[in-house]
PAMARRO-364386 format. One line per field, with one value per residue (C-alpha): residue in one letter; residue number from 0; y, z, x. Coordinates in nm, 2 decimals, m for minus. Example, Ala and Ser with C-alpha at 12.3 -4.5 7.8 and 13.67 -1.06 7.14 Angstrom:
PAMARRO-364386
residu: c(A/S);
num: c(0/1);
Y: c(m0.45/m0.11);
Z: c(0.78/0.71);
X: c(1.23/1.37);
This chain:
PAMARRO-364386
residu: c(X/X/X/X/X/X/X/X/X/X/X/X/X/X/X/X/X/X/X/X/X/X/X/X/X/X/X/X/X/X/X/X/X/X/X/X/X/X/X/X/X/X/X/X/X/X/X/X/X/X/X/X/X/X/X/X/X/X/X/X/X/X/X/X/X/X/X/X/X/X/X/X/X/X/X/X/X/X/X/X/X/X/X/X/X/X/X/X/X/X/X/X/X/X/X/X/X/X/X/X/X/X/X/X/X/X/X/X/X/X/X/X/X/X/X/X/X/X/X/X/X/X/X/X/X/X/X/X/X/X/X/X/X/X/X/X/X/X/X/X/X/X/X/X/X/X/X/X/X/X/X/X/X/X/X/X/X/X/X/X/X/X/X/X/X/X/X/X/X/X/X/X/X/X/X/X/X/X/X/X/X/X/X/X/X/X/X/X/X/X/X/X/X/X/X/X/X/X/X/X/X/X/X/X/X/X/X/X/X/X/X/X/X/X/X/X/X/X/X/X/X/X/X/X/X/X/X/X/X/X/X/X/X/X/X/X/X/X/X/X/X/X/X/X/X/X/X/X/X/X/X/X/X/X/X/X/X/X/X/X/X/X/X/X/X/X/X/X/X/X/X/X/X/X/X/X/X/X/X/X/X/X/X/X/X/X/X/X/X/X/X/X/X/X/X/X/X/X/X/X/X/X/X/X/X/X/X/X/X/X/X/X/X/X/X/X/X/X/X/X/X/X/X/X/X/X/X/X/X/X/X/X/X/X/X/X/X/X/X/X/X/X/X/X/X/X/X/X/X/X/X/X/X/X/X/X/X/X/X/X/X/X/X/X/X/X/X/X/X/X/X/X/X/X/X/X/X/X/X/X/X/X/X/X/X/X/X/X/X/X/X/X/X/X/X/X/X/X/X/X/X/X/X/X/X/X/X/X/X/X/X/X/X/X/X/X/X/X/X/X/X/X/X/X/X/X/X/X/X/X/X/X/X/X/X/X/X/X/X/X/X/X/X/X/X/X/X/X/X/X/X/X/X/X);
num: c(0/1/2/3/4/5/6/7/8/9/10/11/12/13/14/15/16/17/18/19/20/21/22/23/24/25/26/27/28/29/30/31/32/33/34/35/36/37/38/39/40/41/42/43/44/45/46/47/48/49/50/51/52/53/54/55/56/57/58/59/60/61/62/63/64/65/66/67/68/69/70/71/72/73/74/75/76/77/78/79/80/81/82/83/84/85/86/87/88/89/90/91/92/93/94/95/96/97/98/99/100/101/102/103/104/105/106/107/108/109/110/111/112/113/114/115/116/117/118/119/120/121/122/123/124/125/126/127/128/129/130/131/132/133/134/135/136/137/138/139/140/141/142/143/144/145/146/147/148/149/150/151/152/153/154/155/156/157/158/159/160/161/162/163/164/165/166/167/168/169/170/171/172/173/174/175/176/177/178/179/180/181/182/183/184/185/186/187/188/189/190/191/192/193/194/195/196/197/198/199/200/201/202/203/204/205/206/207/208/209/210/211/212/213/214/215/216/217/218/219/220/221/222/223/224/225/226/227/228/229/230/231/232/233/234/235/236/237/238/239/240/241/242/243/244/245/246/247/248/249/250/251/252/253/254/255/256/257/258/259/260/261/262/263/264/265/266/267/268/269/270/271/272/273/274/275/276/277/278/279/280/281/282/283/284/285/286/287/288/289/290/291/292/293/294/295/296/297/298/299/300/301/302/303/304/305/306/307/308/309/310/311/312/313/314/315/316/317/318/319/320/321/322/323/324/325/326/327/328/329/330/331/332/333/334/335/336/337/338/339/340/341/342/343/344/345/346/347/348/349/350/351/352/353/354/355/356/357/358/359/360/361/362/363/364/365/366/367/368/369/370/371/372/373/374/375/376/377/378/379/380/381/382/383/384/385/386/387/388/389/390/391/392/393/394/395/396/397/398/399/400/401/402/403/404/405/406/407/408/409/410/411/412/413/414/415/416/417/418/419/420/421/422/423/424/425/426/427/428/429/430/431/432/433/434/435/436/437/438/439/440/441/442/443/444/445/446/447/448/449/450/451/452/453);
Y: c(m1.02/m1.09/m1.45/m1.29/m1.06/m1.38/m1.58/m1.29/m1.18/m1.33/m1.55/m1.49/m1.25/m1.56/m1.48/m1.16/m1.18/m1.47/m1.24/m0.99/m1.22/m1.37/m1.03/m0.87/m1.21/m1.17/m0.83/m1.04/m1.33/m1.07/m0.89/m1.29/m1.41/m1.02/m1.09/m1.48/m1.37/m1.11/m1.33/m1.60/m1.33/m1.18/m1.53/m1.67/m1.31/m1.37/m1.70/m1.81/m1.71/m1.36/m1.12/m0.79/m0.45/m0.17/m0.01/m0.34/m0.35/m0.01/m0.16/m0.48/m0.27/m0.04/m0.34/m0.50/m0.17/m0.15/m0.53/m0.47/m0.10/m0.35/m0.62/m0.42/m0.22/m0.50/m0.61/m0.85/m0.75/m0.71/m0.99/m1.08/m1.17/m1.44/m1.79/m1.89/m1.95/m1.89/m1.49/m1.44/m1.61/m1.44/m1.12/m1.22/m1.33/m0.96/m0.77/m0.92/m0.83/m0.49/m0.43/m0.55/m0.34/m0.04/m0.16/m0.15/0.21/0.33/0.16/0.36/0.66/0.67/0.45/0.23/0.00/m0.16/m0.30/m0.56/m0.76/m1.05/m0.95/m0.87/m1.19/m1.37/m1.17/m1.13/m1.53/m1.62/m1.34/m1.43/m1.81/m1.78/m1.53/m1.77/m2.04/m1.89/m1.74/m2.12/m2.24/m1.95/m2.08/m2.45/m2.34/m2.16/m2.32/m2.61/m2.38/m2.15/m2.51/m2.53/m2.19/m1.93/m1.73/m1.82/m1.52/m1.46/m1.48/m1.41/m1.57/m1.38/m1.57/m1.94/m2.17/m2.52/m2.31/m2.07/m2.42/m2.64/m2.27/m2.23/m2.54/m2.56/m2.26/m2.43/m2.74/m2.44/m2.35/m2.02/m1.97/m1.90/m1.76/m1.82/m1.68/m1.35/m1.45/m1.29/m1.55/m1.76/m1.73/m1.60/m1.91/m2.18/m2.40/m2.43/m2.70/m3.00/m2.82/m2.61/m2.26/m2.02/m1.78/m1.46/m1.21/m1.02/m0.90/m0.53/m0.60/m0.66/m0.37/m0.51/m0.83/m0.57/m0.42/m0.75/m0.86/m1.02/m0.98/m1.09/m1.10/m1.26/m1.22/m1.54/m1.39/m1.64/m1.66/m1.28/m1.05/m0.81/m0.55/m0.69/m0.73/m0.36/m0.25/m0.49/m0.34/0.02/m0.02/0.20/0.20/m0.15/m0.08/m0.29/m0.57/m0.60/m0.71/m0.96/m1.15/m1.48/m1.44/m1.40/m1.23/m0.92/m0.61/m0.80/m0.53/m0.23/m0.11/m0.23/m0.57/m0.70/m1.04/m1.29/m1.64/m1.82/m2.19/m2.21/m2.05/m1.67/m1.37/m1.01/m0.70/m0.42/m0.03/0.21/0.44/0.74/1.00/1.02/1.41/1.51/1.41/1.53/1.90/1.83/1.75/2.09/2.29/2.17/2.25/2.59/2.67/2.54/2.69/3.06/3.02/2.86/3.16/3.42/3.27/3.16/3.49/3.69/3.38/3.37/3.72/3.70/3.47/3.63/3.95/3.79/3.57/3.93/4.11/3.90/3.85/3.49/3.32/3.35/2.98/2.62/2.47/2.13/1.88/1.61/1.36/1.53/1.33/1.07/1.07/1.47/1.65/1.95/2.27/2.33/2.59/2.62/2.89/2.84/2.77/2.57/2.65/2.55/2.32/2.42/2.76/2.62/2.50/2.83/2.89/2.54/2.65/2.85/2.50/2.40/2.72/2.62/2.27/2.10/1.99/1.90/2.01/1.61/1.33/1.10/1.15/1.36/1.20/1.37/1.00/0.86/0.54/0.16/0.09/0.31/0.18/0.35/0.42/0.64/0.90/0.86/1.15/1.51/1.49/1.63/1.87/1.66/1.27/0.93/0.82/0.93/0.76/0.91/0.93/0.62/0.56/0.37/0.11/0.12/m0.19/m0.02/0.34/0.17/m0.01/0.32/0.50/0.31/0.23/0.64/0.62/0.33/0.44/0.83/1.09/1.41/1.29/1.10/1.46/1.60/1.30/1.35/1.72/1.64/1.41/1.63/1.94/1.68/1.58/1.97/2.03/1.72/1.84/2.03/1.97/2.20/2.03/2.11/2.14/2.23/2.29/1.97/1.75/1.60/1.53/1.17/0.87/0.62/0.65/0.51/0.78/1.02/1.13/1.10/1.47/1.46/1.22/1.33);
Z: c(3.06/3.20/3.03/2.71/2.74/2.78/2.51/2.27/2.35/2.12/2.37/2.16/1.81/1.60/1.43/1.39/1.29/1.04/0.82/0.81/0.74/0.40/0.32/0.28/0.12/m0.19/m0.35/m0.36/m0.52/m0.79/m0.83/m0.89/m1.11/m1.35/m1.39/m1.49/m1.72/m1.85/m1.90/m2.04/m2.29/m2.39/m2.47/m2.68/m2.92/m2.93/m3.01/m2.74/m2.43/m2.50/m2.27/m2.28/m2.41/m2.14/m2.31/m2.22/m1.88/m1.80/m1.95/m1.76/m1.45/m1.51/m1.64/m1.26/m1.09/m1.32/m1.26/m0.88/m0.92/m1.15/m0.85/m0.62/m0.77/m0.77/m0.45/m0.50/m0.14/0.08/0.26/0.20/m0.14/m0.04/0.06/m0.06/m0.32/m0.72/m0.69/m0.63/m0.92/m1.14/m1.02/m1.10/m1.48/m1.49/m1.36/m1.62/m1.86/m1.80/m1.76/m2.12/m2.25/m2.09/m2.23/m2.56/m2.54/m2.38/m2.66/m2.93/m2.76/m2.75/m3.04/m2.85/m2.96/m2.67/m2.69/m2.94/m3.06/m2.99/m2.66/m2.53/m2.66/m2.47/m2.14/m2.05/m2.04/m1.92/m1.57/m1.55/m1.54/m1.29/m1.09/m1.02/m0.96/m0.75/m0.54/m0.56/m0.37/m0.12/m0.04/0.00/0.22/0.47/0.47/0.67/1.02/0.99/1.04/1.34/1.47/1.38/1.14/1.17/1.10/1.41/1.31/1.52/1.39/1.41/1.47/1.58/1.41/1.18/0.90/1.11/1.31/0.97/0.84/1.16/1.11/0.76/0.84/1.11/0.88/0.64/0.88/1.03/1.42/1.50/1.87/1.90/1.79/1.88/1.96/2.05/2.14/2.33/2.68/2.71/2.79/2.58/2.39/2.04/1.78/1.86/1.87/2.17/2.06/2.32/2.26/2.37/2.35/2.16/1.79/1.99/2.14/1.76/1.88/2.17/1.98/1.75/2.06/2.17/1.87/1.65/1.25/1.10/1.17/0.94/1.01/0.90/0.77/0.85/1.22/1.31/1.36/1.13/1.40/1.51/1.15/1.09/1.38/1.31/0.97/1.03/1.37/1.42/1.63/1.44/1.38/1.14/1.22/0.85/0.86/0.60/0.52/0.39/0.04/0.06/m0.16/0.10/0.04/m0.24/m0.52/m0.31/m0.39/m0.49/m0.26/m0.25/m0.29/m0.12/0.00/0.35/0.32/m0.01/0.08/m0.07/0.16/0.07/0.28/0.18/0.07/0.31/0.39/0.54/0.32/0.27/0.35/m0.01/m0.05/0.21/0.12/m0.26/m0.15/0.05/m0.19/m0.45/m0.18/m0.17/m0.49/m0.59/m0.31/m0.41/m0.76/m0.71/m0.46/m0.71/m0.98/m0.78/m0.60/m0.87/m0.91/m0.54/m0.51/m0.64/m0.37/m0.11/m0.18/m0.19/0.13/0.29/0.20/0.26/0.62/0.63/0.72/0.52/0.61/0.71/0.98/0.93/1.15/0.99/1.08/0.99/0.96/1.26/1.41/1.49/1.44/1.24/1.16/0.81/0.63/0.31/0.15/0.24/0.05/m0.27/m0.60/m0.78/m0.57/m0.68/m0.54/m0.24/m0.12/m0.18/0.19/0.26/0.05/0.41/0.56/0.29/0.40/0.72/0.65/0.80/0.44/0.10/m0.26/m0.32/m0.09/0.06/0.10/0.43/0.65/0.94/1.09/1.15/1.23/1.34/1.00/0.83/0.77/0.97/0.69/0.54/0.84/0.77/0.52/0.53/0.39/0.06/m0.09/m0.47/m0.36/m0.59/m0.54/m0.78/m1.07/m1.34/m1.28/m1.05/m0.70/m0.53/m0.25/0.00/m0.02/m0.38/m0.22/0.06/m0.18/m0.44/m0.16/m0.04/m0.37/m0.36/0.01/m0.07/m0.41/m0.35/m0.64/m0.73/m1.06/m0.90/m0.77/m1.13/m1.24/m1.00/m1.08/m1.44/m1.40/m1.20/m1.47/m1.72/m1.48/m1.47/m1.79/m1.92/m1.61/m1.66/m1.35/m1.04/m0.72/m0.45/m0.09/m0.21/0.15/0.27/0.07/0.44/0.60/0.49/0.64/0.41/0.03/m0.12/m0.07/m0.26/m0.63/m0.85/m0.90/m0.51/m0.60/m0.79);
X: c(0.18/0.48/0.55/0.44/0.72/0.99/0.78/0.83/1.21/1.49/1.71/1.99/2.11/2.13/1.80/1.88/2.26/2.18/1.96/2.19/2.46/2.23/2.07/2.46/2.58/2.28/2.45/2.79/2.63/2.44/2.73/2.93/2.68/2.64/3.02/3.00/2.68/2.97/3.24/3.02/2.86/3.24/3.38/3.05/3.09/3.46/3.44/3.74/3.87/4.02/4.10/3.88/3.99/4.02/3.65/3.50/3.63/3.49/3.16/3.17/3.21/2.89/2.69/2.79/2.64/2.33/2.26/2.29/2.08/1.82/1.75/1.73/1.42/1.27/1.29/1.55/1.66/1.34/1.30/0.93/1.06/1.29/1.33/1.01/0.82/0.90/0.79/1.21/1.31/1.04/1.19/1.52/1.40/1.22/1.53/1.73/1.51/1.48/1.82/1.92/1.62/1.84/2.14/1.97/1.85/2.19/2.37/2.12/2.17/2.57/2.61/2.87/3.07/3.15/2.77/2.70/2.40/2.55/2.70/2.33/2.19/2.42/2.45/2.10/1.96/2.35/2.25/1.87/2.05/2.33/2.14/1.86/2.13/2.32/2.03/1.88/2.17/2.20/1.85/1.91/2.25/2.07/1.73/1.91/1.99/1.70/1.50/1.69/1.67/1.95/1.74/1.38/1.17/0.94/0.60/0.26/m0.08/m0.39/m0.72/m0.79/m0.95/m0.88/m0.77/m0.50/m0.37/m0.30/m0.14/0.07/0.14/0.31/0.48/0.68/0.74/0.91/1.14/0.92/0.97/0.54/0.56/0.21/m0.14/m0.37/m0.71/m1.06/m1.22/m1.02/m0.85/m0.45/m0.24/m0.48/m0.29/m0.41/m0.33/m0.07/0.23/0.36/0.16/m0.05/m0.29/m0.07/m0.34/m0.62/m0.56/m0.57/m0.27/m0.04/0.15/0.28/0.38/0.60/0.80/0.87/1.05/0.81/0.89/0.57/0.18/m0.04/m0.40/m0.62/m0.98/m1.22/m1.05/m1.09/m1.41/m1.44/m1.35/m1.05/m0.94/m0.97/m0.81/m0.48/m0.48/m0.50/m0.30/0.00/0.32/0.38/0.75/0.90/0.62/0.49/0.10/0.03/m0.33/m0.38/m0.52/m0.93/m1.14/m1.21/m1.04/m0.82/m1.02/m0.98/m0.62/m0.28/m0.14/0.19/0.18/0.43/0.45/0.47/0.53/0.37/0.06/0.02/m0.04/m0.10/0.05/m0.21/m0.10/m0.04/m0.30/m0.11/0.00/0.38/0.51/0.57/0.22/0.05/0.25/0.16/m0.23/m0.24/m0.09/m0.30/m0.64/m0.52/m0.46/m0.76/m0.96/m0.85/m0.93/m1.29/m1.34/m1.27/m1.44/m1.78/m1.84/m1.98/m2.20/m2.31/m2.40/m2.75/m2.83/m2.66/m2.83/m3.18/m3.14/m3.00/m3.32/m3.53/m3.38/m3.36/m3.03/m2.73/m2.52/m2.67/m2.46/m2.31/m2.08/m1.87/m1.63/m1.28/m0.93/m0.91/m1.28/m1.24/m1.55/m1.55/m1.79/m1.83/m2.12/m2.31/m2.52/m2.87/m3.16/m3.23/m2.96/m2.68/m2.49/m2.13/m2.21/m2.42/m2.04/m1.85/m1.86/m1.65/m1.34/m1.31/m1.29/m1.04/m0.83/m0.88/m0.69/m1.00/m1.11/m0.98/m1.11/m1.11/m1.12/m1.36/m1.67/m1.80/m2.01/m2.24/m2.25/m1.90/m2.00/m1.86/m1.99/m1.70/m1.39/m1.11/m0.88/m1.10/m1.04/m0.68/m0.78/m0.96/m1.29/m1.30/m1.59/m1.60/m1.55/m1.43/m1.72/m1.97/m2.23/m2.43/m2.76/m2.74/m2.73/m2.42/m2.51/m2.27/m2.07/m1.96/m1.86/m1.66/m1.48/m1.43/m1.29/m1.07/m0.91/m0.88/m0.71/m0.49/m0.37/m0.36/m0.18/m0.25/m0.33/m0.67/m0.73/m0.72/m0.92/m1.18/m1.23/m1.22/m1.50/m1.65/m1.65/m1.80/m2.10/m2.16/m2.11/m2.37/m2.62/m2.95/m3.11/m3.10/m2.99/m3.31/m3.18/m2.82/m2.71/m2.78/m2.48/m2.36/m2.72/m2.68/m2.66/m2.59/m2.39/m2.71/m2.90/m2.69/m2.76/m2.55/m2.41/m2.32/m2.09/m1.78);
């Protein structure tokens, strides 16, 4: 691993000092262009050049700072945005855009006159305009030495075959340094394609590749084993290595993507499946509240049935084991015997408490296995899961997919929706659940009904 080391080290802080130099040269170009679009706006309503009155000075000056706050959130200064493709300029266009809409309301709200009709109509084309112009020529500027090396952005390949090579390819014909390509299949040290590229390693080893200074993987579908496609995507420790896929039609339904370009050719980065901390701290105070209220509400309901099982002698809980957050195996119990399933459960809310569970997430399995997808044990298993149908079964294909659209694009609102759901199924429902107890003896999403489900 040695030469991989020297292959992957930056020889120089060119690269590095060349992005900085663009990425801190795009806010003074904004900033140059808001104030053109201002001037340009000022003398078309005045009819002239006339110099501006101290109000409209003051405005000119916010208008700079809300057209700088506008591009940047959209993403106007991330750098998978830039220096390729049209998505930049389209940003610029909807930045604009939504900056004169503000400028409209803030003008309605103060009744300003420092804001006119005609000023707006002018101003916002005249900054969508120079914007892109300006950006335009900040691209065709630097494009020249980041051909030639001073600010390539380093990018690894994942997966060998005719596809990956004509992609690595035109990415080097765009002016992207590609360091080489990840392969299962092939030995360490084969060269691949015409150019001067060598299979560094496996697809296990990305997070090597992100210590060593790499800025981009990009993970080719058809190259990679499913496997080794899961593992890149849900590795950590990546740094500020971003992960990016070439478009295909796996996994592009399942959540919310951010789309980008390399050398003409779209890629997709997909959502992060890790719970911020505000999240996570909203997510468990949400499973305890709920917990506590669903225990004092249930228990009068469960005492019939605990009583009866207690005379009768026969045992109180069933016993189950689940996979918990990250492949950990966790004890959770039920009430025995056939009833209501809402009330079969009251014994998990200890589980809940426990912060081995939540009240919703996905769906707890007694068999965690290869077949899973690992970013659904980013999360607790949940007692009520996304993934439910009425009166229907789900195959699995369709659960995978419903879960992790929950995992990828978690809020407490899909909680609340769940739930809701939930109280309607209940609420429509006649039918007694048989075998209450056994919600996590399953093997397979198919084989659960329909009320198991939400």
């Amino acid at each position: 691993m040695r030469w991989l080391r020297d292959v992957f080290k930056p020889t120089d802080n060119t690269a590095g000092g060349g992005r900085a130099a663009y990425m801190a040269a795009l806010p003074i170009i904004d900033a140059t262009a808001a104030l053109f679009a201002l001037a340009f706006a000022h003398t078309a309503v005045a009819g002239g050049i006339v110099l501006p009155r101290v109000e409209h000075v003051a405005v000119m000056a916010l208008a700079v700072a809300a057209a700088l706050a506008a591009f940047a959130s959209f993403g106007l200064y991330r750098r998978e945005h830039l220096l390729a493709g049209t998505d930049e300029y389209a940003r610029v266009v909807h930045a604009a855009t939504s900056l004169a809409v503000a400028l409209v309301l803030v003008d309605f709200a103060f009744r300003s006159d420092a804001i006119t009709r005609g000023w707006l109509l002018w101003f916002w084309p005249a900054l969508a305009a120079i914007a892109g112009i300006g950006r335009l020529c900040a691209r065709k500027i630097t494009r020249a030495p980041w051909r030639t090396g001073p600010c390539l952005s380093r990018v690894v390949v994942v997966g060998v075959d005719q596809r990956a090579v004509l992609f690595a390819a035109r990415l080097a014909e765009s002016g992207y340094d590609v360091l080489g390509f990840l392969d299962d299949f092939r030995p360490v040290g084969a060269h691949v394609g015409c150019g001067d590229w060598l299979v560094l390693g496996t697809p296990r080893e990305l997070p090597r590749a992100a210590e060593l200074g790499a800025d981009e993987a990009i993970i080719v579908p058809s190259a990679v084993s499913w496997e080794s496609r899961r593992a890149c995507l849900s590795a950590r420790g990546l740094g500020q290595l971003a992960v990016r896929v070439l478009a295909d039609r796996d996994d592009v339904l399942t959540g919310h993507i951010s789309v980008s370009q390399r050398a003409g050719v779209p890629v997709y980065s997909m959502q992060q499946t890790r719970l911020s901390r505000p999240e996570a701290t909203i997510k468990r105070a949400f499973d305890v509240v709920v917990a506590c209220a669903l225990i004092v509400i249930g228990v009068p309901f469960a005492l019939p049935r605990v009583l009866a099982r207690l005379m009768s002698r026969r045992p109180l809980f069933d016993r189950h084991e689940l996979a918990g957050a990250g492949g950990r195996r966790i004890v959770v119990r039920t009430l025995a015997g056939d009833g209501n399933r809402v009330v079969s459960k009251l014994p998990a809310l200890v589980a809940v408490l426990r912060g081995d569970m939540s009240i919703v997430g996905p769906a707890g399995m007694a068999d965690d296995g290869a077949a899973t997808p690992p970013e659904l044990r980013t999360m607790k298993p949940g007692l009520s899961s996304a993934v439910w149908a009425d009166r229907a079964t789900v195959d699995d294909a369709s659960a995978t997919a419903i879960q992790l659209d929950y995992v990828r694009n978690y809020s407490i609102w899909r909680d609340l929706q769940v739930l809701w759901h939930r109280a309607l199924a209940l609420g429509r429902s006649t039918r007694r659940a048989g075998a209450g107890s056994a919600f996590w003896d399953v093997r397979a999403y198919g084989t659960q009904r329909a009320e198991q489900k939400i």
